[in-house]
C-alpha positions in Angstrom: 79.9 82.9 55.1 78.2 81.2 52.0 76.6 78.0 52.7 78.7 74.8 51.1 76.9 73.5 47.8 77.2 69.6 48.9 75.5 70.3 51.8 72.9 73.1 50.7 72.2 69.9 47.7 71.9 67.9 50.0 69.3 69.9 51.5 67.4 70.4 48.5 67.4 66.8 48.1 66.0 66.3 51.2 63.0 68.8 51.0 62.1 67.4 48.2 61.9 63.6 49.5 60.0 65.3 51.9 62.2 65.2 55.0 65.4 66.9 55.9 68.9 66.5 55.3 71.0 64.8 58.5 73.1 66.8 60.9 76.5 66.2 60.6 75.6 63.9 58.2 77.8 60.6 57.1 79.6 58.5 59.6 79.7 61.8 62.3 75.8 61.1 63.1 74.0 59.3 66.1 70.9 58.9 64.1 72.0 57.5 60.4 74.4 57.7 58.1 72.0 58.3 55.2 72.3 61.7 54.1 68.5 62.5 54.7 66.5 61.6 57.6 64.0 59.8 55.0 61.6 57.0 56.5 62.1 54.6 53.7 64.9 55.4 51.7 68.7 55.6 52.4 69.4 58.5 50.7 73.8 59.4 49.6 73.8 63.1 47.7 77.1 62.7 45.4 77.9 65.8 43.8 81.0 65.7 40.8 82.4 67.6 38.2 81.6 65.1 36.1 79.7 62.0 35.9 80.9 59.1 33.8 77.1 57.8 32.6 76.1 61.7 32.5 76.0 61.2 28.5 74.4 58.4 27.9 71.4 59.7 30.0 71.5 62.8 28.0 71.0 61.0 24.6 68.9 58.7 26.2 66.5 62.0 27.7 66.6 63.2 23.7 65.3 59.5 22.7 62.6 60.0 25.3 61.5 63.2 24.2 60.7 62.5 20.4 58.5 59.9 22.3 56.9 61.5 25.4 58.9 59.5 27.7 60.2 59.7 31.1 63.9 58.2 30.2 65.8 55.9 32.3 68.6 53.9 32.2 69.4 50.5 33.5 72.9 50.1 34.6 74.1 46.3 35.1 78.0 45.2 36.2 78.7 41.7 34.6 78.2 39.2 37.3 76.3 41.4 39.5 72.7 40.6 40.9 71.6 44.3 41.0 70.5 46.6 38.5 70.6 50.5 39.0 68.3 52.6 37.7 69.2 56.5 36.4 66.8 58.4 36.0 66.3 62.9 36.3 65.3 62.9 39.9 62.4 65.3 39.6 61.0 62.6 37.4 61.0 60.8 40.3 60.0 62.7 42.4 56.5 63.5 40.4 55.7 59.9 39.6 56.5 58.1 43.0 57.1 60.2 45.8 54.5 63.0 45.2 
């Protein structure tokens, strides 16, 4: 039986992070509800058909490029006090967790 691709993501996402991903993972775990067993970081894997701000991190990746850039994007809900960063996870990855 092929392994689900939420879970084998979620997986990949936690080798990388350098941990591994939670068994039975979500609200059905005794140890988190994180996704990933991660020190530090609550980790949630989402995986969709489509992403709604998927596009403008693609033009803002090409922007970056002609520049030698690592692109990210700062989302910010009117009113809100937080600020989300989007940015290619293995980017990430090589410039704060490795």
């Amino acid at each position: 039986m092929p392994r689900s691709t939420w879970k084998n993501n979620e997986r990949v996402v936690a080798r990388k992070l350098g941990t591994e991903r939670t068994p039975l993972s979500g609200g059905n775990s005794k140890i988190t509800s994180s996704d990933t067993l991660h020190e530090k970081f609550y980790v949630e894997v989402k995986q969709r058909k489509k992403i709604p701000f998927y596009t403008t991190f693609k033009e803002t990746v090409e922007k970056a490029k002609k520049e030698n850039k690592i692109p990210m994007v700062v989302i910010h809900e009117k009113f809100a006090k937080r600020r989300l960063i989007i940015m290619d996870y293995d980017d990430f990855i090589e410039n704060f967790v490795k």
